[in-house]
N, C-alpha and C positions, 0 to 999 in steps of 0.2 A: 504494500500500500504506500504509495507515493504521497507523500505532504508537503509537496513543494506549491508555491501559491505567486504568482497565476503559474497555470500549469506549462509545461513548456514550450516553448516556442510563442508565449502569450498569446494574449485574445485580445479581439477587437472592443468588446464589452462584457458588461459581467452576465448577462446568458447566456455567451459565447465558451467563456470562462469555465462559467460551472455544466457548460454540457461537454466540454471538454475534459471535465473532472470528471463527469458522469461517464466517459469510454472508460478510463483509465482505472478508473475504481471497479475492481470487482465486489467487492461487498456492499458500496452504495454508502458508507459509513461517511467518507470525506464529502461525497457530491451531498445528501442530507445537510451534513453540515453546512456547506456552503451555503445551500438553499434557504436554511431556516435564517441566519446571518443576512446576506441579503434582500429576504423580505423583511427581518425586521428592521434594516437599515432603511427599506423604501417605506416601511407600514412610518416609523419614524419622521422621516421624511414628509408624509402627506399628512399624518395628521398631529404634526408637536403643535401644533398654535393649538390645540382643542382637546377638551376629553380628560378622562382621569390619567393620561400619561404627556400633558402638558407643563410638567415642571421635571421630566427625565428626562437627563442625557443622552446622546445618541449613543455615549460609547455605552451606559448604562442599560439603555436596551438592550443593545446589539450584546452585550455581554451577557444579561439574562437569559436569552433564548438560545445563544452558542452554548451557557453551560444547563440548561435543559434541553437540548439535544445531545451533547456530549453523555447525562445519566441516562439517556435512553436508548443508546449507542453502548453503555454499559451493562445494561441490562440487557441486551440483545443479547451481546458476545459471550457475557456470562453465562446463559443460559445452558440447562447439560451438566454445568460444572458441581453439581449438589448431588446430583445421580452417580458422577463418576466419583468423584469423593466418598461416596455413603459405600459404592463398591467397594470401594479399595479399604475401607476400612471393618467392613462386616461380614467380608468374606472367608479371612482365613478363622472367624472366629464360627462362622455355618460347617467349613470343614471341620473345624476341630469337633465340634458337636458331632458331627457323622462319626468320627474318630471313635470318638466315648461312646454314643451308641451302639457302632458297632461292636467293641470290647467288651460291649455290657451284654450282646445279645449272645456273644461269644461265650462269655463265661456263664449266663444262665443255661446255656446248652451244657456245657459242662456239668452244671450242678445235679442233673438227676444220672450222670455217667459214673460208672461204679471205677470202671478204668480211665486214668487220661493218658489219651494217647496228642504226641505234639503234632499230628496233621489236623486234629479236631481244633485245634486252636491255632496254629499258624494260616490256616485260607482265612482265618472270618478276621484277624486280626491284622491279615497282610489290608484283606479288605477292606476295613477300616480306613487304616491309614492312607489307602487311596485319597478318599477323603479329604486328609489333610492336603495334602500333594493337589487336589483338585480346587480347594481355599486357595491357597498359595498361588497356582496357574491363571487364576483369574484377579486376584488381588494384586500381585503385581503390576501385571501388564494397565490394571485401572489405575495405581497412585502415579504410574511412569509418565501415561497418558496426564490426568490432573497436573501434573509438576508442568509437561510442556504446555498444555494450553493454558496455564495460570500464567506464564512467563511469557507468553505470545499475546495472551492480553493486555499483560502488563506494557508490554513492549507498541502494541497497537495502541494502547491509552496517552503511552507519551508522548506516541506524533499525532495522535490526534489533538493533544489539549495542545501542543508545538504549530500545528497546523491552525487551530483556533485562533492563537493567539496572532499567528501573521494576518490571516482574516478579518480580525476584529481591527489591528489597524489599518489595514488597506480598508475596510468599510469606514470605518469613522473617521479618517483622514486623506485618503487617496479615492474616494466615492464624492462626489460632489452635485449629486442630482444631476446627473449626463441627459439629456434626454434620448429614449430607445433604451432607459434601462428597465424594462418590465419587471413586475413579482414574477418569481418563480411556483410553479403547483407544486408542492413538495411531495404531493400524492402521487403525481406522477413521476416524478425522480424516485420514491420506492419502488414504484411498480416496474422502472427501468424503460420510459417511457419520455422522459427526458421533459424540458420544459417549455 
């Protein structure tokens, strides 16, 4: 995910700009961002003389709505990561439980056997411990998996709030009511449909 701003090669305007972001982005995360930034730079724009948001800032808006798309960019990517955690953590302890079950069921067979012979206990007890071996198989491979995507988020979060931040001053400083710069449908930049 690329967070360089404007994107390269620049654009002529800013829906130029962020439909240009909108190729480049596969996840939709940076072109969102842009979009929500530059409507509320233009919603700013048309109506700061009026209304309950005629004594805010432009960078105040524009800041507002970049860091309420930014938690819901978070909440996206996160998503999954409470399932793959709860894995990795309750798994090797369902094996163990098979373990002890198995051992238990092993040795209540024993208990009505006048003779113990070691095959009567070595199948149910190898069996068992499959179990654990079968926790472990699966529990790993889930905390492996959690450590890299928590780390890839983390790592996506940074250029995105890095990405933000160039945004927020190219809007509130480098934007100046162009005209030809229309709102963006931010519905359609999800949808991948562009603006």
């Amino acid at each position: 995910m690329g967070g360089r701003w404007p994107p390269s090669g620049g654009a002529p305007s800013l829906p130029a700009a962020i439909e240009a972001i909108r190729r480049e982005d596969r996840t939709n995360i940076l072109a969102s961002l842009a979009v929500a930034g530059a409507n509320a730079a233009g919603l700013h724009r048309e109506h700061s003389d009026r209304g309950i948001g005629a004594g805010v800032s432009v960078s105040d808006f524009v800041t507002r709505s970049l860091r309420s798309q930014i938690v819901e960019a978070q909440a996206s990517i996160e998503s999954g990561l409470t399932f793959l955690a709860s894995v990795g953590s309750t798994a090797p302890f369902i094996g163990l439980f098979g373990t002890v079950w198995g051992i238990y069921h092993a040795l209540v067979g024993l208990s009505g056997a006048t003779q113990v012979v070691l095959d009567k206990v070595a199948g149910p007890v190898g069996e068992a411990l499959i179990m654990t071996a079968a926790g472990l198989f699966v529990a790993i491979p889930a905390v492996l998996a959690y450590n890299a995507f928590t780390r890839g988020n983390r790592l996506t979060l940074a250029r995105l709030d890095g990405f933000a931040h160039d945004l927020h001053a190219y809007l509130t400083t480098g934007l100046r009511g162009r005209p030809g710069d229309k709102l963006v449908d931010l519905g359609a930049v999800r949808a991948g449909r562009g603006g």
